[in-house]
C-alpha positions, -999 to +999 in steps of 0.1 A: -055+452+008-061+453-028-023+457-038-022+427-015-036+404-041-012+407-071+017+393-049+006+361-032+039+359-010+034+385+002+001+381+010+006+351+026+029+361+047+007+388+058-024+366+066+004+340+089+015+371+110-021+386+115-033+342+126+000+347+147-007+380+165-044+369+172-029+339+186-008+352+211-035+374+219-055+347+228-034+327+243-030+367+268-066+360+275-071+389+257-111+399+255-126+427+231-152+433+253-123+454+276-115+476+248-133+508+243-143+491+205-161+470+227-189+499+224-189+489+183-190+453+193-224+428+204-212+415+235-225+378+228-203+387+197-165+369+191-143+390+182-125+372+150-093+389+157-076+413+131-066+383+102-104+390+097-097+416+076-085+400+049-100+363+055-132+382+057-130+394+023-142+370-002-120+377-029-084+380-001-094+341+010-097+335-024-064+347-035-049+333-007-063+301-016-049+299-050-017+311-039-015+278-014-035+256-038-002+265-068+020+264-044+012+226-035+001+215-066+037+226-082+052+204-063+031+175-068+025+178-111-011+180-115-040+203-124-068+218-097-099+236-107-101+270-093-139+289-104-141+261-133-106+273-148-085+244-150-050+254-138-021+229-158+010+226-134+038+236-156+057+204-163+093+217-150+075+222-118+065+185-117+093+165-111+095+183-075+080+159-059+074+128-081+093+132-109+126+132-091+153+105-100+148+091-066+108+093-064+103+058-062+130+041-046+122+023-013+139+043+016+140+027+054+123+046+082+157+062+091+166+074+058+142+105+059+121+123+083+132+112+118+102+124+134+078+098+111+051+090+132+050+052+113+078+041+128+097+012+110+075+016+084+092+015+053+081+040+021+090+054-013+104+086-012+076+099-030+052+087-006+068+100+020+075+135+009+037+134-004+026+131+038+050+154+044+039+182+021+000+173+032+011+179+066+027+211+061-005+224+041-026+215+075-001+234+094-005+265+077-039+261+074-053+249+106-052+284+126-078+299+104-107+305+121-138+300+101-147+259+093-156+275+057-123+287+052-106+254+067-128+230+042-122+245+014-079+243+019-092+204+024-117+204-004-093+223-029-056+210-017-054+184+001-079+156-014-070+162-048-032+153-041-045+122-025-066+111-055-043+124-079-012+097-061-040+074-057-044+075-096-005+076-105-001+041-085-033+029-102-015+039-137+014+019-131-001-014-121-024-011-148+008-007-171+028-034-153-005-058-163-003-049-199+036-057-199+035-085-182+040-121-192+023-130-160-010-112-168-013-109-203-007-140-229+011-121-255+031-132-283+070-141-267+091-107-280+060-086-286+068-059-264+094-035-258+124-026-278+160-045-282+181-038-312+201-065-326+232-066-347+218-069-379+207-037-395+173-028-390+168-051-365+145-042-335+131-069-314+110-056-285+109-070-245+099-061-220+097-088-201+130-081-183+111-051-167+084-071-151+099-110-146+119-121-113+127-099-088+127-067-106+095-068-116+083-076-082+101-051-068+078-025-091+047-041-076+064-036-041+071+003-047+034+005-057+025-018-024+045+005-004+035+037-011-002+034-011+003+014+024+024+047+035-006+070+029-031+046+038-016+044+072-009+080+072-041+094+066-061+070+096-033+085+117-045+118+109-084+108+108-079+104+145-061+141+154-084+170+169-082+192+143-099+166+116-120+154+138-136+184+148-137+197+111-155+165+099-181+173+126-185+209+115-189+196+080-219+171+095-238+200+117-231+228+089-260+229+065-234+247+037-206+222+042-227+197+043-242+201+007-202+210-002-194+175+011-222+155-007-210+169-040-173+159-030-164+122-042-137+121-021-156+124+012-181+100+026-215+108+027-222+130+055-248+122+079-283+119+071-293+140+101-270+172+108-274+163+146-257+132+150-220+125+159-204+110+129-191+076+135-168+078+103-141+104+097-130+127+073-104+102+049-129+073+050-133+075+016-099+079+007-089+054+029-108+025+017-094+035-022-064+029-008-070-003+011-087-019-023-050-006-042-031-022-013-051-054-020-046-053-052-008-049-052-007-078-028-024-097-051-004-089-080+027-093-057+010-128-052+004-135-088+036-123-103+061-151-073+031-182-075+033-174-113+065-173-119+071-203-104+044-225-114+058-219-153+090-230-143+079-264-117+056-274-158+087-291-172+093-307-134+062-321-134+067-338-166+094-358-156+095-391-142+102-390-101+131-407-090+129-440-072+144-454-045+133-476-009+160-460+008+160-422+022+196-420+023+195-426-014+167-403-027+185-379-061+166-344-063+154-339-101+177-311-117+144-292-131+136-284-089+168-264-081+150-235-105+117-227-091+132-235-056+160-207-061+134-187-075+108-191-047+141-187-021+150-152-038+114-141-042+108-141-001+144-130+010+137-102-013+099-095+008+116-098+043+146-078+034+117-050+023+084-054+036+071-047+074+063-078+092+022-078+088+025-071+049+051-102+045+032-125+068+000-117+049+020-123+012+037-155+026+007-171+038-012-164+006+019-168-018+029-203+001-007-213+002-013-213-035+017-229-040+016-257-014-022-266-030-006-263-068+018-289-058-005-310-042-024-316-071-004-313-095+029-340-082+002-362-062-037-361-067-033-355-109+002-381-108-022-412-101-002-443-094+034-443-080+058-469-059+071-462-027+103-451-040+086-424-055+066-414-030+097-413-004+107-388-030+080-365-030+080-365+005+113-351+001+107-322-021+079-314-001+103-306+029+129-291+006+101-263-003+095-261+036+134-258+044+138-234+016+113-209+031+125-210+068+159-205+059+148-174+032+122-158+057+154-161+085+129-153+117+108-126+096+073-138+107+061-139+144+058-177+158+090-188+140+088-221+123+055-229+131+038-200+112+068-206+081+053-245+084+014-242+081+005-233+047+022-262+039+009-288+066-014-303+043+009-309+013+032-325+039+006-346+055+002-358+019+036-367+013+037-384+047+009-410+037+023-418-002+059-422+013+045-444+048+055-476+054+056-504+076+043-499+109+040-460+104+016-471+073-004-493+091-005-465+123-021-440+098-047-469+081-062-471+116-063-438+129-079-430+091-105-452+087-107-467+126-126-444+153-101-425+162-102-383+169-089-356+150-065-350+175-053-390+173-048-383+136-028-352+139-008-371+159-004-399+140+006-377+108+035-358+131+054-392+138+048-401+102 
C-alpha cells in the first residue's frame, strides 16, 4: 500500500478494480457471514468489501483524493485547497477545458454529446464539456461506499468547478459593463486600442466589441452557458445518488457541521431527523438563476439601448403629414433602429431556446413599445390627423418588423409577437381615428360601455 501513494495512476486504478470486484460480488449475492472469516467478523457487521483496504486508510482516500481533485482541476484552470495548501493549476494545463479556441462558441444540441440529456438545448462548448467532466467525476466516484468518502469528492471537486465557472461568467459581464457604451458614459474613443496612420497615433475602441450584434452575441454566450449548468445541475438534484447523499449529509452529525461551513451548500436542516425538502445544488442553483437574470437583463439593455440612441434624432424630426393612408412617406431616420431591432431578434431565434427568447422578446418589446409611446405621442403634445395617420403607421411597421424577424419562433404565433405592443397600437388607433371610427371610440370611452365593448371598439379602429 504505501508504494501505492507516490503513483496516483496507479493507485487509482487499483481502488476502480477493488469498487469493481466488490461489486460484482454483490451483485453474486455474495455474504461474508458464509465464509470461514465470518468467525473474525460481528454478524450484524457489513462487510465493506476488499477496496476497504485502502479507502480505509486515511492517508490512501486522501491520496486518492488529490489525485482526482488535480486531475479535474487541470482541466478546468483553477486552484483547490488541499490541508490549507493552495494547489495553482499550471497554466498550460488550463486551456483544456476553457482556454481552448473554441471554448465559447455556441454549439447546437447535435454538435457534441448525443446522449445530452437537455435536449435542443443549445450551449457553449465550455459549458458543455464542464457537465460533462462533473459527470464523469460522479461516475468514478459514486461506487465508494462510505457517505464520508462520497462528500468530500463533492465538497473538494465538484462545487469548486461550479463556483469557479460561476465566477469566470461573472468576470466577463462585469468586463462587458465597463466596456460598454450601453452601461458606462465614457468619453467617445476612450477605450481600447486602434492605430492610425500618423506616427504615434493610437486611438482606443472598443466599442466595436460590445455594440450591435456582436456584442450581444457575448452577453448570449454568457446567457447560455450559465442556463446550460443551471439546467444541468436541477437535472442532477433529482438523480438517486444525490439525493440520497444530501440526506446523509442532513442525518450525519459530521457532514452536517462539514456542510454548514460549506458556502456552496444550503443550510442543512435544523433537525438531523427530517427529510430535506431542498437538494444538494440549491445553492448553486439559485447563483446561477440570479446570473441568468442578469444576462437577460443585460441582453435586454444592450437591443432597447441600442436602439433608443438611434430612434433620438427620429424623434426630433417633424412627422410627416398626410389625410390619405395611401400617401403616408416613412421618415428616413426609422429604417435604422427598425433594421437594427429586425437583426437584434433574428439573431435571438436563430440562437436562443424558445422560453429564453419569449421571455427576452416580451421584455425587450415591452420597453420599447412604452419608450415609443411616450416619447412620439404622450411627450409630442399637439399633432393633425395627418400626423397621427402616420404614427399609426410606424407603430405597425415595428409590429410587422418583429413577426416577420421572430418567423414562428414564439408559441401562439402572431398573437404573442402582437401583445407587448397592443397598447402603443391602441394609441395610435385613437390619434389617427376619424370619422365614424372616432366618434365609435368617443362613446365607448367616455359612455357606459364595458371593457370588453372597448376592446372591441379599438380592434375595428
Amino acid at each position: 500500500m504505501p508504494s501505492l501513494l507516490s503513483h496516483p495512476s496507479l493507485l487509482a486504478h487499483t481502488i476502480y478494480q477493488a469498487l469493481d470486484f466488490d461489486a460484482a460480488l454483490a451483485d453474486e449475492g455474495f455474504l461474508i457471514q458464509e465464509t470461514s472469516a465470518s468467525r473474525q467478523t460481528p454478524p450484524q457487521d457489513k462487510w465493506e468489501g476488499v477496496s476497504e483496504v485502502v479507502l480505509g486508510n486515511p492517508e490512501g482516500f486522501e491520496a486518492w483524493l488529490h489525485g482526482e481533485q488535480n486531475c479535474a482541476l487541470l482541466r478546468q484552470g483553477t486552484y483547490c485547497l488541499d490541508s490549507k495548501e493552495i494547489i495553482i493549476v499550471a497554466e498550460e494545463q488550463y486551456h483544456d477545458l476553457i482556454g481552448t479556441p473554441d471554448a465559447w462558441l455556441v454549439a447546437g444540441a447535435d454538435h457534441e454529446h448525443d446522449d445530452n440529456p437537455q435536449g435542443d438545448v443549445k450551449a457553449t462548448h465550455s459549458a458543455r464539456r464542464l457537465c460533462s467532466l462533473l459527470e464523469q467525476v460522479t461516475d468514478r466516484y459514486s461506487p465508494l461506499p462510505r457517505f464520508t468518502q462520497r462528500t468530500s469528492f463533492l465538497l473538494v471537486v465538484q462545487l469548486p468547478l461550479l463556483s469557479y465557472y460561476h465566477g469566470r461568467i461573472i468576470s466577463s459581464l462585469d468586463a462587458f459593463e465597463t466596456l460598454s457604451s450601453a452601461f458606462v458614459r465614457a468619453v467617445p474613443g476612450a477605450l481600447g486600442v486602434n492605430l492610425g496612420k500618423e506616427e504615434g497615433s493610437v486611438h482606443v475602441d472598443n466599442r466595436g466589441l460590445t455594440s450591435g450584434i456582436e456584442g450581444v452575441q457575448r452577453l448570449c454566450k454568457a446567457l447560455l452557458s450559465a442556463k446550460y449548468v443551471e439546467t444541468a445541475m436541477r437535472g442532477w438534484a433529482e438523480e438517486l445518488f444525490f439525493v440520497e447523499l444530501w440526506t446523509e449529509i442532513n442525518h450525519n452529525l459530521e457532514l452536517r457541521s462539514r456542510a454548514i461551513s460549506s458556502p456552496l451548500l444550503p443550510d442543512p436542516a435544523a433537525d438531523g431527523g427530517e427529510i430535506p425538502e431542498d437538494t444538494v445544488f440549491d445553492e448553486l442553483i439559485a447563483q446561477y438563476e440570479r446570473l441568468v437574470t442578469r444576462a437577460e437583463s443585460m441582453v435586454v439593455q444592450q437591443v432597447c439601448g441600442e436602439i433608443e440612441n438611434l430612434l433620438k434624432a427620429h424623434f426630433l424630426t417633424s412627422l410627416p403629414s398626410s389625410d390619405h393612408a395611401s400617401d403616408i412617406a416613412l421618415s428616413q431616420t426609422l429604417l435604422a433602429p427598425i433594421a437594427l431591432l429586425s437583426s437584434h431578434l433574428t439573431f435571438l431565434r436563430a440562437n436562443m431556446r424558445q422560453a429564453t427568447l419569449t421571455t427576452l422578446y416580451r421584455r425587450i418589446a415591452s420597453r420599447l413599445a412604452d419608450h415609443i409611446l411616450h416619447r412620439q405621442i404622450f411627450y409630442r403634445g399637439q399633432f393633425d390627423l395627418g400626423e397621427g395617420k402616420s404614427i399609426r403607421a410606424e407603430c405597425e411597421l415595428w409590429v410587422e418588423t418583429c413577426r416577420v424577424a421572430l418567423g414562428g419562433g414564439l408559441p401562439g404565433g402572431r398573437a404573442r409577437a402582437d401583445a407587448p405592443w397592443t397598447k402603443l397600437v391602441q394609441a395610435a388607433s385613437v390619434v389617427s381615428a376619424d370619422g365614424e371610427i372616432w366618434s365609435a371610440i368617443l362613446d365607448v370611452t367616455f359612455g357606459t360601455h364595458s371593457d370588453e365593448a372597448w376592446d372591441a371598439a379599438m380592434a375595428q379602429a
